[in-house]
Residue frames as qw, qx, qy, qz and C-alpha x, y, z in Angstrom:
[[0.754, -0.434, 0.483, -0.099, 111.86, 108.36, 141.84],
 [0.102, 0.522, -0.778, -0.336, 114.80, 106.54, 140.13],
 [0.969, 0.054, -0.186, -0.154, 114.03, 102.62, 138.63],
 [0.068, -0.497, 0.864, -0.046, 116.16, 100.15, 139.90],
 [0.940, 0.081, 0.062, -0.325, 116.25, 96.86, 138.13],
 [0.750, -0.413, 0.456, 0.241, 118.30, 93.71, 137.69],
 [0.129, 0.487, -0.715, -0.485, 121.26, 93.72, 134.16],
 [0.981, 0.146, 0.037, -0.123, 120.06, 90.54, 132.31],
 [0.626, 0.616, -0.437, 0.195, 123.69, 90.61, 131.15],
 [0.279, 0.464, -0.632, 0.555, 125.88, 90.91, 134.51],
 [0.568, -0.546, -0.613, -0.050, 122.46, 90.19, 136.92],
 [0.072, -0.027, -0.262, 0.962, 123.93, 94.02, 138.92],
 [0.145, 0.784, 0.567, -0.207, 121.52, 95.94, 139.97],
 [0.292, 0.156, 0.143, 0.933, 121.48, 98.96, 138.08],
 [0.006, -0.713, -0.427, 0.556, 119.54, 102.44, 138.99],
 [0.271, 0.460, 0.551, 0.641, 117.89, 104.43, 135.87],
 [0.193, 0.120, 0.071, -0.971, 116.39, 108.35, 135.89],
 [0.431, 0.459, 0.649, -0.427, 112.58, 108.25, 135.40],
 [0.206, 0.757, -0.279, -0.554, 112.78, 109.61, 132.26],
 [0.093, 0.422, -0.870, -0.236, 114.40, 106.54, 130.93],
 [0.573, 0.111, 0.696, -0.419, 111.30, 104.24, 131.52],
 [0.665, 0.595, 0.280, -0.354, 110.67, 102.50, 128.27],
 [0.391, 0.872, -0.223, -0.193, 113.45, 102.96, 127.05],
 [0.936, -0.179, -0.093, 0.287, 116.64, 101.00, 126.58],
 [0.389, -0.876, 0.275, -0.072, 119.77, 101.37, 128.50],
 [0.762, 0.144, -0.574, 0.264, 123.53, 99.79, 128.82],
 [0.765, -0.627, -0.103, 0.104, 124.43, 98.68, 132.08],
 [0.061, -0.844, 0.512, -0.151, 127.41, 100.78, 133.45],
 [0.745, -0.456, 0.487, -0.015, 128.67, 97.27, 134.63],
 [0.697, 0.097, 0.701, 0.115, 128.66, 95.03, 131.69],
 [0.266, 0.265, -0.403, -0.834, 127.50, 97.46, 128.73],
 [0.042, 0.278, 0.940, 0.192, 124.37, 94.75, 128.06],
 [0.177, -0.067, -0.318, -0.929, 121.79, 96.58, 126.57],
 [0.052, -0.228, -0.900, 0.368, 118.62, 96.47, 128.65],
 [0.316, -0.547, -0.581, -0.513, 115.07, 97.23, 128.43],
 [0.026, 0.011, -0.535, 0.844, 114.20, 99.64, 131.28],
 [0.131, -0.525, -0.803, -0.252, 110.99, 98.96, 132.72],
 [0.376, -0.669, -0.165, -0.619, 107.91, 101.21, 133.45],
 [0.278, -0.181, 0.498, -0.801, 107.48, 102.67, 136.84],
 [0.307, -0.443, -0.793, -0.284, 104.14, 100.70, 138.02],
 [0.294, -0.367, 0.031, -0.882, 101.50, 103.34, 139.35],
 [0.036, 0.369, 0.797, -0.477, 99.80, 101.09, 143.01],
 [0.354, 0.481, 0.303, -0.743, 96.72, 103.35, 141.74],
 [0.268, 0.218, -0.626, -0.699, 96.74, 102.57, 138.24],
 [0.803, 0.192, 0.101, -0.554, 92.83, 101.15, 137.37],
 [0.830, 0.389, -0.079, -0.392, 94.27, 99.14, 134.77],
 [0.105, 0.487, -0.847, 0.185, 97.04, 97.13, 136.31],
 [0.800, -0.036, -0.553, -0.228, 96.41, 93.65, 136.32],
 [0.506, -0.689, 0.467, -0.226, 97.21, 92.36, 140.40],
 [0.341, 0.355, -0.856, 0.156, 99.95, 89.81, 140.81],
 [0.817, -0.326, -0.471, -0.064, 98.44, 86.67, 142.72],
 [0.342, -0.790, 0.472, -0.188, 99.91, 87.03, 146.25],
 [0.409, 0.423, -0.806, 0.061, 103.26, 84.66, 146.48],
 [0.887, -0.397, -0.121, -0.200, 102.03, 81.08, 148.09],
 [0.068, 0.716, -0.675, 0.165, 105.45, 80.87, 150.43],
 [0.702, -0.082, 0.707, -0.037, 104.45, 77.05, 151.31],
 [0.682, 0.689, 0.118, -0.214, 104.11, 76.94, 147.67],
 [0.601, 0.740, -0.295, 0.061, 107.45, 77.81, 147.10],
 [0.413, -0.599, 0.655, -0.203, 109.43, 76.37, 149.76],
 [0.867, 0.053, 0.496, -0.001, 107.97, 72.82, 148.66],
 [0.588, 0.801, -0.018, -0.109, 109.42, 73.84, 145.43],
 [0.014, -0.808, 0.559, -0.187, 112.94, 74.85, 146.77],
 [0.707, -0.342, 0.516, -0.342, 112.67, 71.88, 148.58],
 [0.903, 0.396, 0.147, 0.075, 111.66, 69.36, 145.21],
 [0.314, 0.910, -0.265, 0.055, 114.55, 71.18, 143.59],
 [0.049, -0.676, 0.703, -0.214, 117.22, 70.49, 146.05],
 [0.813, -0.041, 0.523, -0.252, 116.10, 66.87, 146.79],
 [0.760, 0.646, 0.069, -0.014, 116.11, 66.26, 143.07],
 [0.397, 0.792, -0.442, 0.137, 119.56, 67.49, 142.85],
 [0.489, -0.521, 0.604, -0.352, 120.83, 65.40, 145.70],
 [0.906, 0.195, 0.352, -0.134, 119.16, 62.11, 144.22],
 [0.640, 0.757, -0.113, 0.072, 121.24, 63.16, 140.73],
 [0.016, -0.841, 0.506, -0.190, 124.21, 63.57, 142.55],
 [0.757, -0.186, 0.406, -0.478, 123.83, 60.47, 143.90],
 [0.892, 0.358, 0.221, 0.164, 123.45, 58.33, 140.76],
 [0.487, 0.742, -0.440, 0.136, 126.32, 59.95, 139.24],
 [0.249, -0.595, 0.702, -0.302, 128.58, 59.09, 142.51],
 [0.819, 0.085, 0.485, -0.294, 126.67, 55.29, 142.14],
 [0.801, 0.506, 0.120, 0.298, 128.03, 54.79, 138.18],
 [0.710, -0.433, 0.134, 0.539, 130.89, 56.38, 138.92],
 [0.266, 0.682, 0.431, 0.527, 130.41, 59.51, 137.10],
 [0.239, 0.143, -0.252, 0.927, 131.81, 63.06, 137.62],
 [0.020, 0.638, 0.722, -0.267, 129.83, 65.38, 139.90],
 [0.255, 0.434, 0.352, 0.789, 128.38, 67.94, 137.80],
 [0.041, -0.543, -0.395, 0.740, 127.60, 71.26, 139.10],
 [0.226, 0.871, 0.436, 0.029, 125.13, 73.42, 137.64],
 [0.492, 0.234, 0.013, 0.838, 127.32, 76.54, 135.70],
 [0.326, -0.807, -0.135, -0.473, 125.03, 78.84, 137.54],
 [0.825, -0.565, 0.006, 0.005, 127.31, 77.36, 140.49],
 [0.899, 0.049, 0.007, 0.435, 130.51, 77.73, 139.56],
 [0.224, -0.856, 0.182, 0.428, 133.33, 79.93, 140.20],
 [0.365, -0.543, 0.596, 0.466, 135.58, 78.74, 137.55],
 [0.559, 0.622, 0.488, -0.252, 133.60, 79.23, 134.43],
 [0.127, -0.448, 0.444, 0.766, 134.98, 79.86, 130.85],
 [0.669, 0.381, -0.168, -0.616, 133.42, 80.38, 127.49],
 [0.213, 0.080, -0.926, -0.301, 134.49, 76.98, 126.34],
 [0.140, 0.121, 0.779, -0.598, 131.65, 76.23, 129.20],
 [0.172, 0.550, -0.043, -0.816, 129.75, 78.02, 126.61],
 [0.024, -0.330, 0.706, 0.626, 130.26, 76.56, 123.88],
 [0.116, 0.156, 0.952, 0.238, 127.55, 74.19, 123.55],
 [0.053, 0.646, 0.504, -0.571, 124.98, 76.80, 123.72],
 [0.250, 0.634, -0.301, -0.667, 126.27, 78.57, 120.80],
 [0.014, 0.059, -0.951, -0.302, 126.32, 74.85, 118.70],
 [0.235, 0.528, 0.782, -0.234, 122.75, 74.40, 119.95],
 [0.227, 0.715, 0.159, -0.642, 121.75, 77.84, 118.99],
 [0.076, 0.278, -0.755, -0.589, 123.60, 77.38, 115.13],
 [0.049, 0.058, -0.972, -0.222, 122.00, 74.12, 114.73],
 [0.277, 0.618, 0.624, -0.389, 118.32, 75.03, 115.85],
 [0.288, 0.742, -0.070, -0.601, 118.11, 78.08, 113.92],
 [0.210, 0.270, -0.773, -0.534, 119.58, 76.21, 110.81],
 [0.022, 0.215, 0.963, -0.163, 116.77, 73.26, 112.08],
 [0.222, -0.482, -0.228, -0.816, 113.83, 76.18, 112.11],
 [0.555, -0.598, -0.578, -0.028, 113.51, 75.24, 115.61],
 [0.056, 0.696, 0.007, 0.716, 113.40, 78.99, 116.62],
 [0.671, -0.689, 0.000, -0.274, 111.74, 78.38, 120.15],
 [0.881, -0.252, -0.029, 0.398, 114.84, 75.93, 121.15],
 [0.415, 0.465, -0.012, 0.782, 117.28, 78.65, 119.46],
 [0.193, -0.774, -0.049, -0.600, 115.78, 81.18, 121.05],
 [0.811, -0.574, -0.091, -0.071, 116.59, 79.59, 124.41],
 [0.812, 0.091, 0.028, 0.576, 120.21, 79.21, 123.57],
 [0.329, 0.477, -0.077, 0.811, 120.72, 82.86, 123.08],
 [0.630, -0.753, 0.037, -0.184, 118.66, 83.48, 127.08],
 [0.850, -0.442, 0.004, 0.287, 121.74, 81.51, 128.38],
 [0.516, 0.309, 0.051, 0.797, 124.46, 83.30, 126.55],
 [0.111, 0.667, -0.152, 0.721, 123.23, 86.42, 127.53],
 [0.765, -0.609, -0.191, -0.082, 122.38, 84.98, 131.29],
 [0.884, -0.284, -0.059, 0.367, 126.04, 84.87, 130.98],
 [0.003, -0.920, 0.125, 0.372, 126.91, 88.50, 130.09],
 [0.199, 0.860, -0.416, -0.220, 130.04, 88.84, 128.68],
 [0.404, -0.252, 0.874, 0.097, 131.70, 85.31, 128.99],
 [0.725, 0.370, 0.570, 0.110, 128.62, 84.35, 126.64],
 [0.412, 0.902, -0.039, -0.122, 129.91, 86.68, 124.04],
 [0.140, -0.609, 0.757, 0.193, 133.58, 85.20, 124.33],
 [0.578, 0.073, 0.808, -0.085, 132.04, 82.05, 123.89],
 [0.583, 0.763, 0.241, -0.139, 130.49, 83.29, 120.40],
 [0.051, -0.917, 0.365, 0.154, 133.42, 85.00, 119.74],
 [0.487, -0.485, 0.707, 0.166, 135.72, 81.50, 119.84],
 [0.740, 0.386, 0.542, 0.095, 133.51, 80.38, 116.93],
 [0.486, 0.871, 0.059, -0.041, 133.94, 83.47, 114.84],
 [0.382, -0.777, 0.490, 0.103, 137.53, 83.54, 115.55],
 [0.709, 0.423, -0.565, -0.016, 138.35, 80.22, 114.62],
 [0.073, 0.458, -0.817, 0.342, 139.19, 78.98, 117.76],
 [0.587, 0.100, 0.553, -0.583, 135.98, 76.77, 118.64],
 [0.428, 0.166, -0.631, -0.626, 134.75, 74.20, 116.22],
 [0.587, -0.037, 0.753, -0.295, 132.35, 71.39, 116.72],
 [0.293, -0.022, 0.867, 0.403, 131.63, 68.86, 114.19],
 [0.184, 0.711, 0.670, -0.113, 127.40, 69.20, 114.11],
 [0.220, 0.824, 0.020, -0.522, 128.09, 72.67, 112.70],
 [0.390, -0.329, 0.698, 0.502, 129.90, 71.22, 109.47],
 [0.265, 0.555, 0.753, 0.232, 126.47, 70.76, 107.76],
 [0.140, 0.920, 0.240, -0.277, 125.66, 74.37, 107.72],
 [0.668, 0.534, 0.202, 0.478, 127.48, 76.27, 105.11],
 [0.581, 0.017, -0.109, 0.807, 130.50, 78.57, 105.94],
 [0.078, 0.136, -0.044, 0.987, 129.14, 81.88, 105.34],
 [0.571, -0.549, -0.407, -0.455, 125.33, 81.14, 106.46],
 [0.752, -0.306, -0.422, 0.402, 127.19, 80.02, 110.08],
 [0.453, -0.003, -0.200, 0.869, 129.07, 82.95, 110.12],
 [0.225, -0.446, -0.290, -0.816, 125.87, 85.08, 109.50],
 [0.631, -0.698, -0.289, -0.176, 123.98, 83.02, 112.41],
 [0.726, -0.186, -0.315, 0.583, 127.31, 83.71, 114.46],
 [0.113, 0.209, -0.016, 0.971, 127.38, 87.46, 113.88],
 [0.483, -0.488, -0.358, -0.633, 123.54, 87.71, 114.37],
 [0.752, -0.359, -0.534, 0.147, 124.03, 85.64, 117.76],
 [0.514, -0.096, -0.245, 0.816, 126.72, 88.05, 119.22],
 [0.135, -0.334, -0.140, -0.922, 124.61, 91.16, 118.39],
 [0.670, -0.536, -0.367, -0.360, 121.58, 89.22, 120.35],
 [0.736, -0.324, -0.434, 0.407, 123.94, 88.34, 123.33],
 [0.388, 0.091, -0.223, 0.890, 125.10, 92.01, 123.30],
 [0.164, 0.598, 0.643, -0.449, 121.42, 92.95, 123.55],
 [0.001, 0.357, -0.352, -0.865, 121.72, 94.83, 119.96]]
């Protein structure tokens, strides 16, 4: 029975051979280099059960969520501040959009605050290929930002190369 699971890179579904379980894979969509997951065996002794999903549980959630955003929207529209959509919302997204993800990510990892880094390079690849332009504008030369001035030239470029390889799923 084939796997079908979701791209981290392009969020496609994508359909794998059985054979491939375990193994990693590029998405035919996006080329992002995925971890195919195990088959899970409904008989298997030593499968841990998932809690069943509490759907009042998550509705009040959905609920908090959107409320919360609504309230934000609000104050901005109250100080007279742009409304800001969430880039998970947006149609008209470019790496510059980007950018500050790839400053954060520099500026932890020069900081040794790996966990916060590490979080920087989830969104980049959340963003498939656009986050890899967005890496890309630094190494280029076409992206600067001031907070990266303290790190030294060729130690930047090293976390900049090392970033792109993680966003490409290498």
């Amino acid at each position: 029975m084939p796997i079908t699971f979701r791209c981290e890179g392009c969020q496609k579904d994508v359909t794998a051979p059985d054979a491939a379980a375990g193994k990693r894979g590029r998405c035919p969509f996006c080329g992002h280099l995925n971890a195919i997951p195990h088959l899970v065996d409904e008989d298997d002794d030593d499968a841990i059960p998932l809690a069943p999903l509490d759907e009042e549980e998550e509705r009040r959630a959905a609920e908090e969520r959107r409320t919360l955003y609504e309230q934000e929207q609000e104050l901005l529209a109250e100080t007279g501040g742009p409304a800001v959509i969430p880039l998970d919302h947006r149609d008209d997204l470019t790496s510059e959009d980007l950018h500050h993800f790839v400053v954060n990510y520099c500026v932890d990892l020069a900081d040794g605050k790996l966990p916060r880094a590490e979080q920087n390079v989830d969104q980049l690849r959340h963003h498939g290929m656009l986050g890899v332009e967005a890496v890309d504008d630094f190494i280029e030369g076409m992206a600067d930002e001031m907070g990266l001035e303290r790190i030294p030239k060729p130690v930047l470029m090293g976390f900049l190369k090392e970033l792109k390889a993680r966003v490409l799923g290498h």
